[in-house]
N, C-alpha and C positions, 0 to 999 in steps of 0.2 A: 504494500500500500504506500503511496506517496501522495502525500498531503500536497496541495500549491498554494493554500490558502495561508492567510500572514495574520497574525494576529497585531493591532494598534495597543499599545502600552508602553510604558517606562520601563525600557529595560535596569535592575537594580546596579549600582556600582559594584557594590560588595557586598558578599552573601555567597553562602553555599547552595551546591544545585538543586535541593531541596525547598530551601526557604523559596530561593526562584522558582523553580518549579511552581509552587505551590500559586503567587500571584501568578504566574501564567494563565494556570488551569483557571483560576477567576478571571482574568481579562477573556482568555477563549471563551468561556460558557457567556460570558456577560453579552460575546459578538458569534453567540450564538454556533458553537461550534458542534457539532454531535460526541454524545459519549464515546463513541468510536474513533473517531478522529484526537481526541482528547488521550483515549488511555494512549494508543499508537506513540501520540509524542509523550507521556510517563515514562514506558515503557523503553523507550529509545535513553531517554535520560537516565535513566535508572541502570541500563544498560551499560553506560560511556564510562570508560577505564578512569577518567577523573573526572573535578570539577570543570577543568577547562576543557574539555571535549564535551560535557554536560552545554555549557553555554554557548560554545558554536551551533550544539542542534539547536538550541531555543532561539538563540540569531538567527537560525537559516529559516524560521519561524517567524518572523518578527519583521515588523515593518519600521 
């Protein structure tokens, strides 16, 4: 599955992939993203050998 959809948010300075994570998953649902699409990118993050690979996927997200 590949998402192309972008989510609009402040991405945070600092903060772990989690805490990000976490407003992501509110910005998405807020712009109306489906649970599916939502877990996908969890799941990708949660995934990523670190924080800085956690927050390239949520950039490649992000508008």
């Amino acid at each position: 599955m590949r998402i192309r959809k972008k989510v609009k948010w402040s991405f945070p300075t600092t903060s772990n992939r989690f805490t990000t994570l976490g407003a992501f998953v509110k910005a998405a649902e807020a712009q109306s993203w489906s649970e599916a699409e939502i877990q996908f990118v969890i799941d990708e993050v949660v995934e990523a050998k670190d924080d800085a690979e956690a927050f390239e996927i949520l950039r490649d997200y992000s508008e």
